[in-house]
Each structure stands twice: as C-alpha cells, then as structure tokens.
PyMOL Python script that loads the backbone (N, CA, C, O; Angstrom):
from pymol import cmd

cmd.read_pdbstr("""\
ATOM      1  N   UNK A   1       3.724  26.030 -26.742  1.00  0.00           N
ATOM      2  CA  UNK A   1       3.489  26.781 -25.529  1.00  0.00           C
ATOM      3  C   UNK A   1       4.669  26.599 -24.566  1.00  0.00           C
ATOM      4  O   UNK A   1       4.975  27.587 -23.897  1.00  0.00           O
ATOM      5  N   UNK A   2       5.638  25.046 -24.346  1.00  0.00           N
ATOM      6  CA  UNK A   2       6.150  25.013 -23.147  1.00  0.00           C
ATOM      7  C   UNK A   2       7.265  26.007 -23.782  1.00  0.00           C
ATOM      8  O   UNK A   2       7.405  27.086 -23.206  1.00  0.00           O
ATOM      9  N   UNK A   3       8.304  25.661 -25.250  1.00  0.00           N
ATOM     10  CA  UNK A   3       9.262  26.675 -25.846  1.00  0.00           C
ATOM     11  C   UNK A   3       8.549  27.860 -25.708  1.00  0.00           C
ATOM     12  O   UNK A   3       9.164  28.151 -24.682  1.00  0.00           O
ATOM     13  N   UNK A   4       7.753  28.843 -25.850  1.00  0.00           N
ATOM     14  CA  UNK A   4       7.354  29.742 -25.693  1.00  0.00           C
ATOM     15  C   UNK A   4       7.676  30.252 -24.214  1.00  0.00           C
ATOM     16  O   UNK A   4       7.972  31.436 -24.051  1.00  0.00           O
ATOM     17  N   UNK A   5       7.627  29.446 -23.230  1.00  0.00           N
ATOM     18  CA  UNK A   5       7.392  29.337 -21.877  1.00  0.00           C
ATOM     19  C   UNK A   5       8.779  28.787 -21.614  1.00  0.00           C
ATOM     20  O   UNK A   5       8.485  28.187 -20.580  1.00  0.00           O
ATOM     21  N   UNK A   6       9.652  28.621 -21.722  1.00  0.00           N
ATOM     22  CA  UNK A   6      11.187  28.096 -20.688  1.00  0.00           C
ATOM     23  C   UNK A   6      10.697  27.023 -19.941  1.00  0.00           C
ATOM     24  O   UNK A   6      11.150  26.782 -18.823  1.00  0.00           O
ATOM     25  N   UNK A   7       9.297  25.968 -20.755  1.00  0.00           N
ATOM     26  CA  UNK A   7       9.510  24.739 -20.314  1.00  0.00           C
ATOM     27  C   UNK A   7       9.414  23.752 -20.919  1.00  0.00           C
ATOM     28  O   UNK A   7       9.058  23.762 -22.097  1.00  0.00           O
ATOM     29  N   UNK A   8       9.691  22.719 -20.303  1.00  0.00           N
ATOM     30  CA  UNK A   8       9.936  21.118 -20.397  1.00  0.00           C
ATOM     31  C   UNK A   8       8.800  21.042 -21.146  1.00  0.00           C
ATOM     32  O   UNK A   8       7.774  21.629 -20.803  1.00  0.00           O
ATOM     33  N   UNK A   9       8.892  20.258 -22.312  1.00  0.00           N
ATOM     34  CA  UNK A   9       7.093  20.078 -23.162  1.00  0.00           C
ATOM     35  C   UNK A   9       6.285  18.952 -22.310  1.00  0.00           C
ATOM     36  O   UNK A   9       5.087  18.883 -22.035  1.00  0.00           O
ATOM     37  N   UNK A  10       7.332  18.125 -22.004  1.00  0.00           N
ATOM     38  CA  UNK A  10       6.785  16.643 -21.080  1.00  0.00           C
ATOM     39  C   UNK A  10       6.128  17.491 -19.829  1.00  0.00           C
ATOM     40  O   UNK A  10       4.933  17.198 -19.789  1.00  0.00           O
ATOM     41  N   UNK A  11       6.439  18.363 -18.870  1.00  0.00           N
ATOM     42  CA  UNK A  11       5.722  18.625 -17.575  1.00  0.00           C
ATOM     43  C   UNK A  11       4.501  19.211 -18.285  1.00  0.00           C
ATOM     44  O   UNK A  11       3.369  18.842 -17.969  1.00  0.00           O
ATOM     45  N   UNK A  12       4.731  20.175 -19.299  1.00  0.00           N
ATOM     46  CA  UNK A  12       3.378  20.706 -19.675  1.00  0.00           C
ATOM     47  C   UNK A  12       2.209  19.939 -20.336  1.00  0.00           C
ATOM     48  O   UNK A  12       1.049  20.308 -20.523  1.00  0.00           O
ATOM     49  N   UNK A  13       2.890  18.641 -20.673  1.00  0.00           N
ATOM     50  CA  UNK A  13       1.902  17.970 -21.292  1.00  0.00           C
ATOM     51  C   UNK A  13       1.247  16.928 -20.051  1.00  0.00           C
ATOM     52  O   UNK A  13       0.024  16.797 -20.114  1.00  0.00           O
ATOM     53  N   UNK A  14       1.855  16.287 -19.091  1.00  0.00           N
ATOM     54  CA  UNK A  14       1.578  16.033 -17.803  1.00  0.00           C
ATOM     55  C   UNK A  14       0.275  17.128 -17.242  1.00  0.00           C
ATOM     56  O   UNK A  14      -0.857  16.794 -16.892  1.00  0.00           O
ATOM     57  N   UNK A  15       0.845  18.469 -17.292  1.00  0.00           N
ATOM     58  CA  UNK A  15       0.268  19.575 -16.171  1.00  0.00           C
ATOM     59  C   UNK A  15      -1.518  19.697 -16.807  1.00  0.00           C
ATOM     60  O   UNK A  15      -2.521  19.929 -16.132  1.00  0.00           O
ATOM     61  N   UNK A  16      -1.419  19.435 -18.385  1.00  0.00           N
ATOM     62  CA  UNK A  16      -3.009  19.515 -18.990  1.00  0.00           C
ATOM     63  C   UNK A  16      -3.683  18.017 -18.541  1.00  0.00           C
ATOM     64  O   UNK A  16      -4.880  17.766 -18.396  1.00  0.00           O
ATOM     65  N   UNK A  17      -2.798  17.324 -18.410  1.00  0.00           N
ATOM     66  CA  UNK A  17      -3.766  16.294 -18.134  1.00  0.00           C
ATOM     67  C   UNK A  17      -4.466  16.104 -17.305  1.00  0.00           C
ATOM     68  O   UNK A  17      -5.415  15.324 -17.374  1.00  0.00           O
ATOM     69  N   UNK A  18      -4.064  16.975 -16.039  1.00  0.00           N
ATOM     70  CA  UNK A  18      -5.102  17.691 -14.631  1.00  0.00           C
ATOM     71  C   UNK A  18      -6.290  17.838 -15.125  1.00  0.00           C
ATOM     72  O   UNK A  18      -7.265  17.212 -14.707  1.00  0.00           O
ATOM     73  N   UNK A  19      -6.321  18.626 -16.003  1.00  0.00           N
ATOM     74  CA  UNK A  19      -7.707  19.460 -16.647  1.00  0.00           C
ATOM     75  C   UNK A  19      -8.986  18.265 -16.789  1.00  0.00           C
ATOM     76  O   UNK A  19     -10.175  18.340 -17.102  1.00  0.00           O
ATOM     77  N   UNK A  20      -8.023  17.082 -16.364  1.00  0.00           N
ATOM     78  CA  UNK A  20      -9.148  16.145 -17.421  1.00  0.00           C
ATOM     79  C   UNK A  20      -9.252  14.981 -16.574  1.00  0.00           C
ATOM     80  O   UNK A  20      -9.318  13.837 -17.024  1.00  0.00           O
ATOM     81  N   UNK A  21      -9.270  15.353 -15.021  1.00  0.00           N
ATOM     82  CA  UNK A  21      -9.366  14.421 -14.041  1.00  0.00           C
ATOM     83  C   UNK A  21     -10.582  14.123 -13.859  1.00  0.00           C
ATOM     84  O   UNK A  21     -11.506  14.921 -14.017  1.00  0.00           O
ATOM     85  N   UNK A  22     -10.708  12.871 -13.488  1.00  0.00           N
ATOM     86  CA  UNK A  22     -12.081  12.465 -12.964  1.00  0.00           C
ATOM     87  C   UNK A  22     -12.770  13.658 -11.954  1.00  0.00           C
ATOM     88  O   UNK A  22     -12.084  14.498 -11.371  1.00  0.00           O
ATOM     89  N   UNK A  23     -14.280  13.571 -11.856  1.00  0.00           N
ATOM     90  CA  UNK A  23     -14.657  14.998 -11.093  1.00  0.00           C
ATOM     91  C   UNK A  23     -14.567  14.042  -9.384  1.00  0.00           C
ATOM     92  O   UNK A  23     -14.096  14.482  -8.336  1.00  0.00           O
ATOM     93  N   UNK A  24     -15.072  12.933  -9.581  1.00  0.00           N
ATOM     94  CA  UNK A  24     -15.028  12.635  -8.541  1.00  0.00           C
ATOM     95  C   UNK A  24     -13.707  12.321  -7.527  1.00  0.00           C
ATOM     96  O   UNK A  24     -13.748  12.421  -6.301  1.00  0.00           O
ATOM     97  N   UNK A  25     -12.612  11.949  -8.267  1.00  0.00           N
ATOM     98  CA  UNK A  25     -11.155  12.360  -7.769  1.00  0.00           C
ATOM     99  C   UNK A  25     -10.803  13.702  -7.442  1.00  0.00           C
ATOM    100  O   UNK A  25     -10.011  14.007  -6.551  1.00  0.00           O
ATOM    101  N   UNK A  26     -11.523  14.643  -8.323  1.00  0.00           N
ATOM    102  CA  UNK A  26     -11.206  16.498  -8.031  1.00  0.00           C
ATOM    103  C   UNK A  26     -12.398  16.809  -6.463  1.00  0.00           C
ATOM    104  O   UNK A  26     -12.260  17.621  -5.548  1.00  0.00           O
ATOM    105  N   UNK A  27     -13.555  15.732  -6.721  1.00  0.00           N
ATOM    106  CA  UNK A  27     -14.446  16.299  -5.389  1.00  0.00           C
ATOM    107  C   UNK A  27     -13.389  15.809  -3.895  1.00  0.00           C
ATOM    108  O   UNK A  27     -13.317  16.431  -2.835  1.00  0.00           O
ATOM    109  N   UNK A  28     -12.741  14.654  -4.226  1.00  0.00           N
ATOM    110  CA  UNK A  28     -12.301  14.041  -3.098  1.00  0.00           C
ATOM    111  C   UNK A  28     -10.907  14.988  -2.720  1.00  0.00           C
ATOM    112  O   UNK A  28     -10.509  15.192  -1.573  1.00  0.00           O
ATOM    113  N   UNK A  29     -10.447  15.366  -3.633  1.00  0.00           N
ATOM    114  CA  UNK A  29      -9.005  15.948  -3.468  1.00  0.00           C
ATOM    115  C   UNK A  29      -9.780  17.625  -2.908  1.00  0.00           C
ATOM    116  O   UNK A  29      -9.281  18.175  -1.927  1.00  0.00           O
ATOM    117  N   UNK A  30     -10.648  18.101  -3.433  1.00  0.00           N
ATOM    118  CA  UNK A  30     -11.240  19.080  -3.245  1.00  0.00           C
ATOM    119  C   UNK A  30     -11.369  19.798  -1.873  1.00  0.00           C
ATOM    120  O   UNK A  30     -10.866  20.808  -1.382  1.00  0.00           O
ATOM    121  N   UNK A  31     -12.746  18.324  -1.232  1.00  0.00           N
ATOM    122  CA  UNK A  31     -13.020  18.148  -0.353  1.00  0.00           C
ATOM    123  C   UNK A  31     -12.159  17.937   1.518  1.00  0.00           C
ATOM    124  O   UNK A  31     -12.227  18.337   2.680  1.00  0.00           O
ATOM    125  N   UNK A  32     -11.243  16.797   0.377  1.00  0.00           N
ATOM    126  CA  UNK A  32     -10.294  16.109   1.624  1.00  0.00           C
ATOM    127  C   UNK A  32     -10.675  14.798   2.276  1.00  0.00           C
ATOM    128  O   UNK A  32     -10.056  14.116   3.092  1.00  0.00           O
ATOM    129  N   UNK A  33     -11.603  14.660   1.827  1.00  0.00           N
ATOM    130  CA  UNK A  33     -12.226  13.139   2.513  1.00  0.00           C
ATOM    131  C   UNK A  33     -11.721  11.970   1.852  1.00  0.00           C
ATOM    132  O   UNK A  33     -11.490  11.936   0.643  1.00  0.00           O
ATOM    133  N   UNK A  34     -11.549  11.009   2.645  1.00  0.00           N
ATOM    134  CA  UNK A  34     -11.193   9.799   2.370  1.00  0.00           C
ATOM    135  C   UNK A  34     -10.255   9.665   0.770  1.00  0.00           C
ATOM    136  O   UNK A  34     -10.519   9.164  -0.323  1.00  0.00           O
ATOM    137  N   UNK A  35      -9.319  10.246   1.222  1.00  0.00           N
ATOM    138  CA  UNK A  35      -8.219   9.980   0.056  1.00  0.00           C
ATOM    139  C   UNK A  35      -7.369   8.982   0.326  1.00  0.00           C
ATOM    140  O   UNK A  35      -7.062   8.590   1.451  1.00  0.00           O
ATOM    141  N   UNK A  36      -7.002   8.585  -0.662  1.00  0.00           N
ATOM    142  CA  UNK A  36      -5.837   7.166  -0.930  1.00  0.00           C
ATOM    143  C   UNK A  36      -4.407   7.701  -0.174  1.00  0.00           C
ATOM    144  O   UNK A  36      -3.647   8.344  -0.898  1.00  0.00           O
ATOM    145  N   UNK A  37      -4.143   7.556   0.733  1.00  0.00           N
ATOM    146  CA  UNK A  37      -3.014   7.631   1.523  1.00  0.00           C
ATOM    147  C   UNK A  37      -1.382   8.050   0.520  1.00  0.00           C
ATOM    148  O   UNK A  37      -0.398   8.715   0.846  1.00  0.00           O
ATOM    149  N   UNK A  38      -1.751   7.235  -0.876  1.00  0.00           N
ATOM    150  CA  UNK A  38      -0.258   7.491  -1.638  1.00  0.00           C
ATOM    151  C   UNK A  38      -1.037   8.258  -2.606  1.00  0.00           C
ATOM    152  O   UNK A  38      -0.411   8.404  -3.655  1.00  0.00           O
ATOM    153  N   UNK A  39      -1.877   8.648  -2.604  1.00  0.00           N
ATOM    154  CA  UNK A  39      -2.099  10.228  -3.544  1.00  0.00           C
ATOM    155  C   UNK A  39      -1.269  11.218  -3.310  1.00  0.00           C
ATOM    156  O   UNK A  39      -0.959  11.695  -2.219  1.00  0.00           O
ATOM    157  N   UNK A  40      -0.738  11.669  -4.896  1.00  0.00           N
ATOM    158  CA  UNK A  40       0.277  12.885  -4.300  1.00  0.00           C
ATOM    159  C   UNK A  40      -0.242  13.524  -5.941  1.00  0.00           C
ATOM    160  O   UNK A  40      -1.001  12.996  -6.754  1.00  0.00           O
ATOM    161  N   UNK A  41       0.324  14.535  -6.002  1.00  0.00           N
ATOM    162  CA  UNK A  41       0.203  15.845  -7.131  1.00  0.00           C
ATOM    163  C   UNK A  41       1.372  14.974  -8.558  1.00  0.00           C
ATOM    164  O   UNK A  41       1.295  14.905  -9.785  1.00  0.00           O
ATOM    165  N   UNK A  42       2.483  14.390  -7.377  1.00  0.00           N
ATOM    166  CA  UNK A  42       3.349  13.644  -8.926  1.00  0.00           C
ATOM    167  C   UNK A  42       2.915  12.584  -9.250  1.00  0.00           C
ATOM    168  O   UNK A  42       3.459  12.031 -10.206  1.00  0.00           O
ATOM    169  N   UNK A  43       1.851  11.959  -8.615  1.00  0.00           N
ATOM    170  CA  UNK A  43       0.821  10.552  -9.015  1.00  0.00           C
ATOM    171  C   UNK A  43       0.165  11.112 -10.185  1.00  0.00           C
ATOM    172  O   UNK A  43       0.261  10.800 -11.372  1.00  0.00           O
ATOM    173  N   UNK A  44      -0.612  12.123  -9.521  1.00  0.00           N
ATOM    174  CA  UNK A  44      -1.592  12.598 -10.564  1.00  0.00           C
ATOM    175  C   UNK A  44      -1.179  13.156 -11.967  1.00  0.00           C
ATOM    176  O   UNK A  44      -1.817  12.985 -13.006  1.00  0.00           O
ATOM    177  N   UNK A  45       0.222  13.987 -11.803  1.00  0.00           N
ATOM    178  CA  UNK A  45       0.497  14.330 -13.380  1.00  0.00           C
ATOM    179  C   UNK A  45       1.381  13.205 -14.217  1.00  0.00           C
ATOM    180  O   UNK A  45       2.020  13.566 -15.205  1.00  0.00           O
ATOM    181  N   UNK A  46       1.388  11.890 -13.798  1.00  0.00           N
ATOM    182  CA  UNK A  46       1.488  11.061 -14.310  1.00  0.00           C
ATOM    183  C   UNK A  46       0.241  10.171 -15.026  1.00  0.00           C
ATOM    184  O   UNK A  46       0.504   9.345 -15.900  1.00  0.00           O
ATOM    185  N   UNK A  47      -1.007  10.396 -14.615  1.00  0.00           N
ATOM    186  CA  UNK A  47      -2.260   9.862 -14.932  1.00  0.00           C
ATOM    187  C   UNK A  47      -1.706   9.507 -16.401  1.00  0.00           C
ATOM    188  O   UNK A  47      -1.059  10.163 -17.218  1.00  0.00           O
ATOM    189  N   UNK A  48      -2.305   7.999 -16.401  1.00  0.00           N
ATOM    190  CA  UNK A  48      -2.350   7.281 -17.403  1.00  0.00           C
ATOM    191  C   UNK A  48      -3.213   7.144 -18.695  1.00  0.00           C
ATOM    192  O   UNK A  48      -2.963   6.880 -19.871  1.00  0.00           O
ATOM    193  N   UNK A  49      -4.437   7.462 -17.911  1.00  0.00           N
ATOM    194  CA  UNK A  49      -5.492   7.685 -18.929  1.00  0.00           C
ATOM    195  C   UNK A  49      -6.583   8.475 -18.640  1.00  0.00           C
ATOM    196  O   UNK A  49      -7.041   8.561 -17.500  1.00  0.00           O
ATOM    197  N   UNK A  50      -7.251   9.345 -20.068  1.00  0.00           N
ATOM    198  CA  UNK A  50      -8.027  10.162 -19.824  1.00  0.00           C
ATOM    199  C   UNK A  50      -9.554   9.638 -19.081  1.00  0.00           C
ATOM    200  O   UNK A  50     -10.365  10.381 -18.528  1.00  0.00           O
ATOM    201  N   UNK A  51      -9.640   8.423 -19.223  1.00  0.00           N
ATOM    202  CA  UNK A  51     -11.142   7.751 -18.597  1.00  0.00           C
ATOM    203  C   UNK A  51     -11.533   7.598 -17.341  1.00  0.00           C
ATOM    204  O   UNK A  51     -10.944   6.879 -16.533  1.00  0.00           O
ATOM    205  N   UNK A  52     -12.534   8.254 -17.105  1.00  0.00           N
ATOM    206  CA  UNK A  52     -12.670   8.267 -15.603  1.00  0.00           C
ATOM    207  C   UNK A  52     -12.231   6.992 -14.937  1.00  0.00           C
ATOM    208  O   UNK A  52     -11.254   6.945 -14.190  1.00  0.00           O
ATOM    209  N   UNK A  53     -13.093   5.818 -15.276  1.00  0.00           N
ATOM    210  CA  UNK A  53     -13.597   4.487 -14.184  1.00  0.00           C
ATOM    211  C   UNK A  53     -11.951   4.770 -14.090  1.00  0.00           C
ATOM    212  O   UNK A  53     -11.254   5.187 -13.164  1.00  0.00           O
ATOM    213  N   UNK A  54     -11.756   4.515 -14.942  1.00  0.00           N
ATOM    214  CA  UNK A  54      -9.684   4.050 -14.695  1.00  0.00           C
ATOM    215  C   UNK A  54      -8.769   4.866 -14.300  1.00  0.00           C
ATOM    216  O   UNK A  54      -7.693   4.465 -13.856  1.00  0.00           O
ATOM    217  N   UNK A  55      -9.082   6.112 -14.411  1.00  0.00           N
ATOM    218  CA  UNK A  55      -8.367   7.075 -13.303  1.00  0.00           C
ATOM    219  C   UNK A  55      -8.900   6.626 -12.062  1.00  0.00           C
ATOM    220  O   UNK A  55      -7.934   6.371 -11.342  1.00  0.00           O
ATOM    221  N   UNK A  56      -9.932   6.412 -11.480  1.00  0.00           N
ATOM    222  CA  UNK A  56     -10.381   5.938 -10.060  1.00  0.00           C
ATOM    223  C   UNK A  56      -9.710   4.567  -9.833  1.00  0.00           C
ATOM    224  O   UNK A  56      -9.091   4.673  -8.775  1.00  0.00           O
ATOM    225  N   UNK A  57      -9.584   3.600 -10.230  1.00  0.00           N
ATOM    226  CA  UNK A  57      -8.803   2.524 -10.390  1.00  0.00           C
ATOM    227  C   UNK A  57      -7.719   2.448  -9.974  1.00  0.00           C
ATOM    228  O   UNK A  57      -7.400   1.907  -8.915  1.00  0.00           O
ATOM    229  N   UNK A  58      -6.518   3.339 -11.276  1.00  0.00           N
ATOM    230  CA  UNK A  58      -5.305   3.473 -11.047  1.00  0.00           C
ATOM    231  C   UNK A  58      -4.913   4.384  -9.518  1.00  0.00           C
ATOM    232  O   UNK A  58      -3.858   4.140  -8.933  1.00  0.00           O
ATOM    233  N   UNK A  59      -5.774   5.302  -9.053  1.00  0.00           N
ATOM    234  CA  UNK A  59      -5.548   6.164  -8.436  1.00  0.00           C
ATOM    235  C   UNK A  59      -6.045   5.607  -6.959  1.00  0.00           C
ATOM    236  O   UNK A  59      -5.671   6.233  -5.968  1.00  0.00           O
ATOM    237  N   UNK A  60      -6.923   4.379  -6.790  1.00  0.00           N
ATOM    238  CA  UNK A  60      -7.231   3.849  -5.466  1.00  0.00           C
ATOM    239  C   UNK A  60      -8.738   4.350  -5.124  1.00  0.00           C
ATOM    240  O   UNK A  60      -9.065   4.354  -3.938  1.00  0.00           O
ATOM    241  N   UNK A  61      -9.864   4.859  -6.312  1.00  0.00           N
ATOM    242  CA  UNK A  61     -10.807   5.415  -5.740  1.00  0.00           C
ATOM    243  C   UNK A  61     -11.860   4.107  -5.859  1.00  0.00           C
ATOM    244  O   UNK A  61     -12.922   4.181  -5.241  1.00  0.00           O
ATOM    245  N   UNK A  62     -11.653   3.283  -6.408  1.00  0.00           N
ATOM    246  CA  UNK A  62     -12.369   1.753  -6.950  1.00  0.00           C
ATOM    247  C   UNK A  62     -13.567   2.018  -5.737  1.00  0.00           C
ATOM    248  O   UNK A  62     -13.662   2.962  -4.952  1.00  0.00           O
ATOM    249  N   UNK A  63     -14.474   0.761  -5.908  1.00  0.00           N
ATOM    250  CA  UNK A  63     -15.589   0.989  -5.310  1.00  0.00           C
ATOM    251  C   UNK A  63     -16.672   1.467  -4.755  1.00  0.00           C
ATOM    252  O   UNK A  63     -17.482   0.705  -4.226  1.00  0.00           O
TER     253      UNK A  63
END
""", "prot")
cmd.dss("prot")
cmd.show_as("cartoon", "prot")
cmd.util.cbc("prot")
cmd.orient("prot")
C-alpha cells in the first residue's frame, strides 16, 4: 500500500497502529479531558504495543 502510495512503509505502518488504540485513550483524546500534558500525535504513532492496560501506561493514562 505505502509503494503504491509515494510512502514511507514505516509511517504507514505507525499510521495503522492508531486504528488499534486503547478506546479509552481515543475517549480522552476525543473528549479533551484530562490528557497527559506530553501527549502528542508523534507519541501516539510510535505506540509500542497493541494492549490496552499498556498503551494507558506508556501513554500516562495509569490509574
């Protein structure tokens, strides 16, 4: 898809991993409430792993 597309395979493989964010990180980003101050869009397409608890973790949503 990204050769098909004039892109980078790495951003596109980053850009699906959105798809597969915690819901409760997508309600907060959604919403706007009480987000982690160093949340940014290049945090997120770096996400480490597909599992929720640990996207909330890595991302500052813990507790």
């Amino acid at each position: 898809m990204a050769e098909a597309h004039g892109l980078d395979p790495s951003n596109v493989r980053h850009a699906f991993n959105l798809a597969f964010l915690s819901p409760r990180i997508l309600e907060v980003i959604v919403s706007g409430w009480d987000m982690p101050p160093d949340l940014s869009v290049a945090r997120l397409l770096r996400v480490q792993s597909l599992v929720w608890d640990e996207q909330e973790r890595e991302f500052g949503f813990s507790g």
